[in-house]
C-alpha positions in Angstrom: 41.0 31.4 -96.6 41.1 33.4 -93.2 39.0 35.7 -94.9 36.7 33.4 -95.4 36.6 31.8 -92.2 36.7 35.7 -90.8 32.9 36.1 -92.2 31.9 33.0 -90.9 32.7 33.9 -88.0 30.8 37.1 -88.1 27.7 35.9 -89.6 27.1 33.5 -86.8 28.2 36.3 -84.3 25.0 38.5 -85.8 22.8 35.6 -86.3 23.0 34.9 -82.2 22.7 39.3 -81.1 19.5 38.6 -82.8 18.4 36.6 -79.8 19.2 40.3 -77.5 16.4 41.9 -75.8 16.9 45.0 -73.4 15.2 42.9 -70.1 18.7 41.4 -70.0 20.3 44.7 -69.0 20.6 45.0 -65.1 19.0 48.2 -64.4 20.3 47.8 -61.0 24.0 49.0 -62.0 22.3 52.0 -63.6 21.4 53.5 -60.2 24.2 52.2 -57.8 26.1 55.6 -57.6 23.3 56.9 -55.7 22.8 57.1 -52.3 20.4 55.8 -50.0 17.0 58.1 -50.3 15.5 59.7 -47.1 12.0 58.1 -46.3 10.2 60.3 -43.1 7.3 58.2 -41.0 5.9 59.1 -38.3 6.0 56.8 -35.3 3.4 54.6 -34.7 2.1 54.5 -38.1 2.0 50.9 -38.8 0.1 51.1 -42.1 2.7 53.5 -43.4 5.4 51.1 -42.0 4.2 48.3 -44.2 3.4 50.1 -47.1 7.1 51.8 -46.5 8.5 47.9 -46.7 6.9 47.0 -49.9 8.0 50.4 -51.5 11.6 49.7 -50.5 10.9 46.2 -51.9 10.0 47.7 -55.0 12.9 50.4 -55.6 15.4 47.6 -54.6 14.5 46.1 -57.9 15.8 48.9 -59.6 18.8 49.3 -57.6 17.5 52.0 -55.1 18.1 52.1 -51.6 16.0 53.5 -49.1 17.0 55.4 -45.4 13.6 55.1 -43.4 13.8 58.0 -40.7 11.2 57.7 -37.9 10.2 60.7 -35.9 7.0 62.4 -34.2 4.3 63.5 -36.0 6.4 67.5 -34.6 9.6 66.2 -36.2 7.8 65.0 -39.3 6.3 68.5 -39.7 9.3 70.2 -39.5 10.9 68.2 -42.3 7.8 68.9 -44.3 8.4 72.7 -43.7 12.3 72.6 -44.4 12.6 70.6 -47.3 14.8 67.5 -45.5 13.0 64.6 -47.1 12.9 63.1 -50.2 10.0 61.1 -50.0 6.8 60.7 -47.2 3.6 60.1 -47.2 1.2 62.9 -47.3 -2.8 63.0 -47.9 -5.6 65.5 -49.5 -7.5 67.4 -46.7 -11.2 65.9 -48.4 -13.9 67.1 -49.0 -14.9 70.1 -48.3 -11.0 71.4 -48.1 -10.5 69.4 -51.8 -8.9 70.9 -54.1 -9.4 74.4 -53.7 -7.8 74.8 -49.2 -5.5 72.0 -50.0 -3.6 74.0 -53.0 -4.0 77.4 -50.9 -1.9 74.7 -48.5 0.6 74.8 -51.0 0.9 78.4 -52.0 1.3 79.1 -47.9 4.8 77.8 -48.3 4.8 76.0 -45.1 4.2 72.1 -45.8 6.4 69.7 -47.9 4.6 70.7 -51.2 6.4 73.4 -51.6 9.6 72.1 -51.2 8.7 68.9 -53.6 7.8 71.8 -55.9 11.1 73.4 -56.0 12.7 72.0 -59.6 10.0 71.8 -61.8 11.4 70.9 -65.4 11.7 74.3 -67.5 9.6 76.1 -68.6 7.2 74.8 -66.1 7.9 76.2 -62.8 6.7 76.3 -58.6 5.5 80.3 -59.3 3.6 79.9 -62.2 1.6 76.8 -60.4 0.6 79.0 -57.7 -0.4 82.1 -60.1 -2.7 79.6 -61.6 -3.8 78.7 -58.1 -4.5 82.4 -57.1 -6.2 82.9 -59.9 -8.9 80.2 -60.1 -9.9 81.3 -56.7 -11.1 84.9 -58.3 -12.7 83.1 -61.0 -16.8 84.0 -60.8 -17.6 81.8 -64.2 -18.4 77.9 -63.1 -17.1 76.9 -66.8 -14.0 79.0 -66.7 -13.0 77.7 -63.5 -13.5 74.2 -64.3 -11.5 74.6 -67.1 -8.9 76.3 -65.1 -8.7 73.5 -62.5 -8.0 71.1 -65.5 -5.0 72.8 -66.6 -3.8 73.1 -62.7 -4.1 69.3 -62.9 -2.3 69.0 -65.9 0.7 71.2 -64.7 1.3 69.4 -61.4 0.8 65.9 -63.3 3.4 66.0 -65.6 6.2 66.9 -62.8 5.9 63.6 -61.5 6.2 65.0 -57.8 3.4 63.3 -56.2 2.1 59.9 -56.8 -1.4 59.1 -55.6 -1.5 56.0 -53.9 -5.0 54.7 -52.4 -8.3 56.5 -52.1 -9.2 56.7 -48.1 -13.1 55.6 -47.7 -14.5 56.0 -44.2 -15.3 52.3 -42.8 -18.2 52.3 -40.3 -19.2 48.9 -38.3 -22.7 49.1 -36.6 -24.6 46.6 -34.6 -27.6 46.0 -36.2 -29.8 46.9 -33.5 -29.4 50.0 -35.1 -30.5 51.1 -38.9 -30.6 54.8 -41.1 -26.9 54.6 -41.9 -26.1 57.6 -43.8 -22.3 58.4 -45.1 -20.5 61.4 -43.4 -19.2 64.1 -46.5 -15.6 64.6 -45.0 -13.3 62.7 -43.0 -14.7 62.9 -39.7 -18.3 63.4 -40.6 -20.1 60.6 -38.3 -24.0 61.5 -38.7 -24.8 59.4 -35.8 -28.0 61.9 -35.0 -29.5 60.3 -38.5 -30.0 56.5 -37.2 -32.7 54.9 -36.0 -32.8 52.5 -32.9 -34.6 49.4 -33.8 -34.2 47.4 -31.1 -32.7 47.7 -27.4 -32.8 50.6 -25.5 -32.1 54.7 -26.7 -28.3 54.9 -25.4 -25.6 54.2 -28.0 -21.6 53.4 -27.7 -19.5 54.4 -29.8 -15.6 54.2 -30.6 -14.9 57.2 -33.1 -12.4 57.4 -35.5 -9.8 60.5 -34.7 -7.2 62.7 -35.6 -4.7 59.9 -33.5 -6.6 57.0 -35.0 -7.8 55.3 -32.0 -9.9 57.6 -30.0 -8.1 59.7 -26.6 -10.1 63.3 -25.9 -12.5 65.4 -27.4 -10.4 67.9 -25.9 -11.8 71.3 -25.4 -14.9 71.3 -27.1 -14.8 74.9 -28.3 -15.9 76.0 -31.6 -13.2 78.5 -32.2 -9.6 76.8 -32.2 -7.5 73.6 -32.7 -6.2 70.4 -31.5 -6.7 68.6 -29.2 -10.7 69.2 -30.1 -11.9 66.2 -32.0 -13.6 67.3 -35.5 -16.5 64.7 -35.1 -17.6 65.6 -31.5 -17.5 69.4 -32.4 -19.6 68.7 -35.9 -22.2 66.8 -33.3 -22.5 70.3 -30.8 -21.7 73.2 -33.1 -22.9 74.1 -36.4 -21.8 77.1 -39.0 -24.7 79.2 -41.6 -23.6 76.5 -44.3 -23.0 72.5 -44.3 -21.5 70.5 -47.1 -23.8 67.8 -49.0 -23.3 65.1 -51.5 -21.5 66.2 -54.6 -20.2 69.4 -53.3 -23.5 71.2 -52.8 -23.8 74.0 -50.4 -27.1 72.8 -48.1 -28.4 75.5 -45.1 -28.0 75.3 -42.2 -27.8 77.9 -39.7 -28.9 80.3 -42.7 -31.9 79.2 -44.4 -30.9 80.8 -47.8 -28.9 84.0 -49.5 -28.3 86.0 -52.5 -25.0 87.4 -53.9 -23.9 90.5 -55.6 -21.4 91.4 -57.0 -19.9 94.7 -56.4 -16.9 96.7 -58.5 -14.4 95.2 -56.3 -15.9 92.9 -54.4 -18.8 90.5 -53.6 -21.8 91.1 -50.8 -23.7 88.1 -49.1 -27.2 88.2 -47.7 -28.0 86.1 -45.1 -31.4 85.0 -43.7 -30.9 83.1 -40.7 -32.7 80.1 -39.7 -35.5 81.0 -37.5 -37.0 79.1 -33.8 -33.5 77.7 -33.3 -32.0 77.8 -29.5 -28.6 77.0 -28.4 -28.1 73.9 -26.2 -28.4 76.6 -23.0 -31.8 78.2 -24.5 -30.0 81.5 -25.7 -31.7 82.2 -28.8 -29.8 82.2 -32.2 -30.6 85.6 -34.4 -27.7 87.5 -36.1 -26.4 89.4 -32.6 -25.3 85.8 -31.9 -23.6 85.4 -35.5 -22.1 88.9 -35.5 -20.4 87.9 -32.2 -18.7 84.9 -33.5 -17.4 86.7 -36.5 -16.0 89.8 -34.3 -14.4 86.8 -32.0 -12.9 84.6 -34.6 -11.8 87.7 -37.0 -10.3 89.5 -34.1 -6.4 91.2 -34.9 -3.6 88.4 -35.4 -5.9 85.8 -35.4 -6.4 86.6 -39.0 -2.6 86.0 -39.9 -1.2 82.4 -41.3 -0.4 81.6 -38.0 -4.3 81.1 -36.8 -6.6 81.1 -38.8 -5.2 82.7 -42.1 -4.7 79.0 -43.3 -7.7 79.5 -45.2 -9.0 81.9 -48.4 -11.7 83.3 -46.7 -10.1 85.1 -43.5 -7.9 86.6 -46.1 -10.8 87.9 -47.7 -13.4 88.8 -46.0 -14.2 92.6 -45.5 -17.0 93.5 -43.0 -19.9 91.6 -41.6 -23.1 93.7 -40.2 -26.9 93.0 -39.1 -29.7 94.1 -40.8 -32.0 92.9 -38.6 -32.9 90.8 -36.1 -32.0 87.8 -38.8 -30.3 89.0 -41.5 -26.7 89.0 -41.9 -24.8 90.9 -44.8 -21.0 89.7 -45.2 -19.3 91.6 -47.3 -15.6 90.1 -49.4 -12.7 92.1 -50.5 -12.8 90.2 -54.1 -14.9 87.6 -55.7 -13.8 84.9 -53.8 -15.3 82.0 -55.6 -14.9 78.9 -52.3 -17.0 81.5 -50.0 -19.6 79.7 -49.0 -18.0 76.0 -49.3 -15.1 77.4 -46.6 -18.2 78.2 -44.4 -19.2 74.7 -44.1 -15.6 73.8 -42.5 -15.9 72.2 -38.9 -13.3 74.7 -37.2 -13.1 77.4 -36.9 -15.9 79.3 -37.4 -18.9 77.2 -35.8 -21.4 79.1 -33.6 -20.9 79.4 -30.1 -23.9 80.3 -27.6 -23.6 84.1 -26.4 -23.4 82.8 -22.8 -20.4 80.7 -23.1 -18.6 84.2 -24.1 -15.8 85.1 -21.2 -16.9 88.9 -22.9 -19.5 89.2 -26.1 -18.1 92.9 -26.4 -14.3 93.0 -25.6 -13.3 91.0 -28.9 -9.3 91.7 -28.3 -9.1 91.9 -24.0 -11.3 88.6 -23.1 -11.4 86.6 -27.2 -13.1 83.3 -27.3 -9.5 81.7 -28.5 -7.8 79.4 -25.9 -6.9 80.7 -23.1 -3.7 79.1 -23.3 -2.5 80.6 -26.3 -1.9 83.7 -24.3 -1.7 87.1 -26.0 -1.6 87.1 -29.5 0.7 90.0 -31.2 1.1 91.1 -34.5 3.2 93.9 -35.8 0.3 94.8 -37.8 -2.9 94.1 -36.1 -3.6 94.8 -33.0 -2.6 92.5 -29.6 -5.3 89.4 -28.8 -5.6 88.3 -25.6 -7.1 84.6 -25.3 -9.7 83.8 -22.2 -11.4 80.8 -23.8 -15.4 79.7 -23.3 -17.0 79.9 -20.5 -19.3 76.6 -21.1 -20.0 74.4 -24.3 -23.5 75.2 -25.7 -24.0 75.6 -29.3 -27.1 74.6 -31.8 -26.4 70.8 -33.0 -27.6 67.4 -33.0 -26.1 66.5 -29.2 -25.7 68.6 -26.4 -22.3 67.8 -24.4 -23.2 66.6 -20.6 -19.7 64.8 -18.6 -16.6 63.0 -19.0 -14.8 60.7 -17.2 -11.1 61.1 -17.5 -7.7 59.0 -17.0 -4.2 59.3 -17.0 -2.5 58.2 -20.1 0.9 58.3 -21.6 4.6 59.2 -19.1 4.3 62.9 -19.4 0.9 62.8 -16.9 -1.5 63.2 -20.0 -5.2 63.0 -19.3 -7.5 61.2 -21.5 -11.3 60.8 -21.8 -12.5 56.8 -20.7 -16.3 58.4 -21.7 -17.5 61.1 -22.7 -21.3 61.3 -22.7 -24.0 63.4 -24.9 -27.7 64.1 -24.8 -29.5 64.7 -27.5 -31.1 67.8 -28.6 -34.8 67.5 -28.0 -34.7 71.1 -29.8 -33.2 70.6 -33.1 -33.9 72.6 -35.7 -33.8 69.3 -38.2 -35.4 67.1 -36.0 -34.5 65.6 -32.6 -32.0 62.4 -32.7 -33.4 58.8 -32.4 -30.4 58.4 -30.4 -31.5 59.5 -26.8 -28.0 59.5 -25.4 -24.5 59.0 -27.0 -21.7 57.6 -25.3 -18.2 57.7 -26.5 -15.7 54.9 -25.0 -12.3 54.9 -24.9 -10.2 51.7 -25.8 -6.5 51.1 -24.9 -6.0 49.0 -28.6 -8.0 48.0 -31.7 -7.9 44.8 -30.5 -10.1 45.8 -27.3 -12.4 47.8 -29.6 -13.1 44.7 -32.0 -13.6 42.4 -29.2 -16.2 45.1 -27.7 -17.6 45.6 -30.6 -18.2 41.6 -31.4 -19.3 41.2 -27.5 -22.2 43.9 -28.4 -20.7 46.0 -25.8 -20.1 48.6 -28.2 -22.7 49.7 -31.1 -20.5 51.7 -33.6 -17.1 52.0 -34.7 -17.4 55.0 -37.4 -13.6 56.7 -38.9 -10.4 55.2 -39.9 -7.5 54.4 -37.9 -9.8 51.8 -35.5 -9.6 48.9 -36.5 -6.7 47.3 -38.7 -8.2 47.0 -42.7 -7.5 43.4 -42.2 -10.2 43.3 -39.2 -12.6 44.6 -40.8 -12.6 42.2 -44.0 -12.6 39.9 -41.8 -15.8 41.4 -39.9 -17.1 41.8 -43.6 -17.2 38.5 -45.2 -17.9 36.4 -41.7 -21.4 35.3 -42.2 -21.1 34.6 -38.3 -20.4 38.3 -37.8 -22.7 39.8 -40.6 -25.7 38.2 -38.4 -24.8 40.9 -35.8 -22.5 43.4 -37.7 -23.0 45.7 -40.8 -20.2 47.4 -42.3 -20.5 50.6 -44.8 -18.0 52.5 -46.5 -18.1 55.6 -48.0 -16.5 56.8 -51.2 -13.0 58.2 -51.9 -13.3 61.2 -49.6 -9.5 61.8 -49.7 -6.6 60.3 -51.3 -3.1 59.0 -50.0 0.1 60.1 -51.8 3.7 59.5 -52.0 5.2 63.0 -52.2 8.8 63.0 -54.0 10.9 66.3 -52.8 12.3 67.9 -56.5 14.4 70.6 -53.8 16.5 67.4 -52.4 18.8 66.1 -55.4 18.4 63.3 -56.8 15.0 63.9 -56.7 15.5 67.0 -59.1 16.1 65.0 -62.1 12.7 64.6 -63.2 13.8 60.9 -65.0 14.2 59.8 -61.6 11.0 60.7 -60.1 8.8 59.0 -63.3 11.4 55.5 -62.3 10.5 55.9 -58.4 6.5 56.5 -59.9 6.6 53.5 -62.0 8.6 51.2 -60.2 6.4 51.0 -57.5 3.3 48.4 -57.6 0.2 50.2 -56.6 -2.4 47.2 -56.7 0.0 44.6 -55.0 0.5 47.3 -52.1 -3.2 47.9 -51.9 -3.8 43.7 -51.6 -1.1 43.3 -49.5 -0.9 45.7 -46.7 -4.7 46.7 -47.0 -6.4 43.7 -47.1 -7.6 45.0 -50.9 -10.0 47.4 -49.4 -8.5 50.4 -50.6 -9.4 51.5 -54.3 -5.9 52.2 -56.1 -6.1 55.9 -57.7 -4.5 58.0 -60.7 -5.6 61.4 -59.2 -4.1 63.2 -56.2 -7.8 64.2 -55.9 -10.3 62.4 -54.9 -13.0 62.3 -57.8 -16.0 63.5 -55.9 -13.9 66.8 -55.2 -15.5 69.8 -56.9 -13.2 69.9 -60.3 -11.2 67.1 -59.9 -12.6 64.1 -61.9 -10.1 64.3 -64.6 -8.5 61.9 -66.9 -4.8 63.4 -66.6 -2.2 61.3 -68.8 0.2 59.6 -68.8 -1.0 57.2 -66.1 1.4 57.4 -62.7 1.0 53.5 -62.6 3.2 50.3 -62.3 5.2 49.4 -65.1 8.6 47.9 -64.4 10.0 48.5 -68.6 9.3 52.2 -68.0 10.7 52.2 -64.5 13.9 50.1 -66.2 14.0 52.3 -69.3 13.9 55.5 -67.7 16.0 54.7 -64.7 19.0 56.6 -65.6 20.6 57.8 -68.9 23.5 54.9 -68.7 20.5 52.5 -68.8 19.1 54.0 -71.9 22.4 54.7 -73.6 23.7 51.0 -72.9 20.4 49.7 -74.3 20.9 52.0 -77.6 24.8 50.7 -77.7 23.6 47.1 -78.4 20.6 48.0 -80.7 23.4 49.9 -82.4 26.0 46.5 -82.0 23.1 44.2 -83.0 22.6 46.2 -86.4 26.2 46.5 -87.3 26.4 42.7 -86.6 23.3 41.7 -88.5 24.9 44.0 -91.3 28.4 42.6 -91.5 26.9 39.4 -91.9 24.7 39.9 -94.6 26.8 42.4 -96.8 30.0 40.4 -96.2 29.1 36.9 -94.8 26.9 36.1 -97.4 29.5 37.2 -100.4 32.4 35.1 -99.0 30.2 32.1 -97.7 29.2 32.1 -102.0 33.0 32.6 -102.4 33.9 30.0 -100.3 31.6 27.6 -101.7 33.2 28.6 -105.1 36.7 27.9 -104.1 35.5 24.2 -102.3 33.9 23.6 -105.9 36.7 24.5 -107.3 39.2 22.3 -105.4 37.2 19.7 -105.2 36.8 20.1 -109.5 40.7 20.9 -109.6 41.8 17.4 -107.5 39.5 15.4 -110.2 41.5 16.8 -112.8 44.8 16.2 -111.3 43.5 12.6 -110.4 42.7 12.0 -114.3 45.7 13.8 -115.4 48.1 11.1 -113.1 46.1 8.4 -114.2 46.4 9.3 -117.9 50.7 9.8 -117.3 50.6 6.4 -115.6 49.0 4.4 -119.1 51.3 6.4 -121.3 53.3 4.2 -123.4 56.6 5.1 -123.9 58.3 6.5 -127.1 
């Protein structure tokens, strides 16, 4: 009998593990050995302080902790460089730098790439990736290196080290006083000098998106180096031979056209320069004037990765020679395949008037570099010393006249309250619309919008402005649409979360796809973007040369993946009580069932056996006696 009531028991027991799903595990125990992961922002970066929140929102779900360090855009760098982060946000360069600078970026060992590259799962590994890199550069077949760009996509992909977040478009809000609004190619390409003043008079305000966000100085304004120059106000004086179009095509500029050849170990480019074109103090532009800027920029250590080495083509360039008058022969150490698409780059090889030269001959004793770098020595190169511009001319759109300056910030900082530019009545292209542009500084985005709704400022063109929240709410005011219009461009770069495989836990690759698909992508996007943003699968943006790819699988949300591959106890446990579940479900049917039959046997039987005893007393107690 307590066999019996043994297999009841057990058929009941598998009949209810049927009812067992995995959801029910709590993932949360799977990951509670680990400790809290290093998240690096840079201060003041309130977008990536919300989008920070929701992330750590997201990985507490799955029982992962977060340690959000905040440090200066210096500190952040040198975390980048030294590996000491396990995740931060990072973005593409754009277009033009997409894909090809931004991998060179990663193959000069000097940003957080190359540490998040550090454990890739065997036989993959950091070396091969940038052999493939190296090589694509070289390539001279358009087929073969699209081809080749795939399978660098592929590689990266599957190590689930970065995890494209949100494309970046370029918002720009224009009175519409003004009309002829054409989208900038890169990230800080405003082409102001194509609009078309409609109404009012020919002077134009403008707040411009910069490299702090809101706008502060256009620094220097010289042709040949860095920060704190501004990439928009040096695109509006200086130009280079080439300039970057739609789609990635190469358009003239300074040179009207060329030819290539290729030689046994190298390549040769033939210029013809653009002819009737003056610089902004009437010296006239030939190839003297281009031959100058190369021997300046090209000058001893300022080839090396500290200057201006970031980039293929100071690597590889060979010579560079006149002709005549305008004709200009470049010749490269190898077939470098991004030649002409680095010459469209905004720093820092745009022309520079031969009068704003400290000296047009002494290239090492008086170079065009900032003065303030000083000397520049190289063990293998010869010593550069620095002695800046003498005056800002070159051959674009505007022509720089004043600023007005103020102190800002505790360390006496100066910034630019205006900065005012006259247009080129000489252009090459065709004088601006625009008689004279005026840059305004604002102390917060909140001053800008309110300047910008007062019609006391025409433009705000660039990111970091205004707030993405602002400017839906600029966009779908029918009050404000009578006044404003608002453009965006496409995905011109993209916004990535980068996950460090050289910091365990990070190494364990399992890890990396939980953090990938544990995080919510769209709600982030609606949330802390106003749902202006596009959500992306591809670290590049899809109107970068090579890069519109279908890579698989998809790096998006999905919290079964992110529970399932959260840790190996997780997926173990889960195959524990599949495995329980079918032993149950088995015990009951190969032995329940027999001894529930048996057991119905036996009451049968009882039951039969008391009738028989019942008629067996009865029948004793009629009995006559003999």
């Amino acid at each position: 009998m307590k066999l019996i009531q043994t297999a009841l028991l057990v058929t009941i027991l598998a009949v209810t593990q049927i009812n067992y799903t995995k959801s029910e595990l709590d993932v949360k125990t799977c990951n509670t050995d680990y400790q809290p992961l290093d998240f690096y922002l840079v201060d003041g970066d309130a977008v990536g302080a919300a989008v920070e929140a929701s992330i750590r929102t997201d990985l507490e779900r799955i029982g992962l902790k977060l340690n959000t360090i905040v440090v200066t855009k210096d500190e952040w760098n040198e975390a980048q460089k030294n590996g000491n982060f396990h995740l931060s946000f990072t973005e593409t360069w754009g277009t033009p730098y997409d894909p090809h600078a931004y991998a060179t970026g990663w193959v000069a060992e000097d940003e957080g790439h190359h540490q998040a590259f550090t454990n890739f799962e065997a036989p993959a590994s950091r070396e091969e990736l940038y052999k493939m890199i190296n090589m694509v550069m070289t390539e001279e077949n358009n087929k073969n290196r699209e081809a080749m760009w795939l399978d660098i996509h592929k590689y990266y992909h599957a190590q689930a080290v970065m995890l494209p977040l949100w494309g970046k478009r370029i918002p720009t809000l224009m009175n519409n006083r003004l009309s002829g609004y054409v989208p900038g190619q890169q990230q800080f390409d405003y082409p102001v000098h194509r609009l078309s003043v409609v109404q009012g008079n020919s002077t134009v305000t403008i707040s411009p998106g910069a490299q702090t966000g809101l706008f502060a100085t256009v620094g220097r304004l010289d042709p040949h180096t860095y920060r704190p120059n501004e990439f928009f106000s040096n695109n509006w004086v200086y130009e280079g031979l080439t300039s970057y179009g739609q789609d990635g095509q190469i358009i003239p500029a300074l040179a009207k056209s060329w030819t290539q050849d290729n030689l046994t170990e190298g390549e040769q480019y033939t210029f013809q320069l653009r002819e009737d074109v003056l610089f902004h103090d009437g010296t006239v532009w030939n190839c003297q004037a281009a031959k100058i800027n190369f021997d300046h920029v090209f000058a001893g250590g300022l080839k090396t990765a500290d200057w201006h080495g970031w980039y293929g083509l100071v690597t590889h360039i060979d010579s560079w020679e006149c002709l005549d008058e305008m004709t200009l022969r470049i010749t490269n150490k190898i077939k470098y395949a991004p030649f002409l698409q680095e010459l469209t780059y905004i720093r820092p090889l745009r022309m520079l008037s031969p009068a704003s030269f400290a000296n047009t001959t002494d290239v090492l004793g008086a170079n065009s570099c900032h003065a303030g770098w000083g000397t520049i020595a190289h063990p293998d190169h010869p010593n550069v010393t620095c002695a800046g511009i003498l005056n800002i001319s070159g051959t674009g759109p505007f022509q720089f006249m004043d600023r007005t300056t103020v102190s800002c910030g505790d360390d006496g900082e100066t910034c630019d309250a205006e900065v005012v530019f006259r247009r080129n009545s000489n252009y090459w292209d065709g004088a601006p619309d625009i008689q004279t542009l005026i840059i305004k500084r604002y102390e917060t985005s909140e001053a800008v919008k309110a300047a910008l709704l007062s019609a006391e400022l025409d433009i705000i063109w660039g990111s970091g402005v205004l707030p993405d929240a602002d400017i839906f709410e600029i966009q779908e005011s029918e009050a404000h649409q009578q006044m404003i219009m608002v453009f965006h461009t496409d995905d011109v770069q993209n916004v990535i979360l980068l996950l460090n495989s050289g910091k365990a836990p990070l190494n364990d690759i399992n890890l990396r796809k939980t953090i990938i698909h544990a995080i919510n992508k769209q709600k982030i996007v609606q949330d802390d973007l106003a749902g202006l943003p596009s959500v992306v699968d591809n670290v590049f943006p899809l109107i970068a040369p090579y890069s519109a790819v279908d890579l698989t699988p998809r790096w998006d949300y999905d919290f079964e993946k992110a529970t399932l591959l959260s840790c190996e106890t997780a997926s173990n446990l889960a195959k524990k009580y599949e495995s329980n579940k079918n032993l149950a479900l088995g015990l009951g049917l190969g032995l329940g069932i027999p001894c529930l039959l048996l057991f119905i046997a036996t009451v049968l039987y009882a039951k039969k056996n008391a009738h028989l005893q019942q008629i067996i007393a009865t029948s004793n107690k009629n009995a006559v006696p003999a």
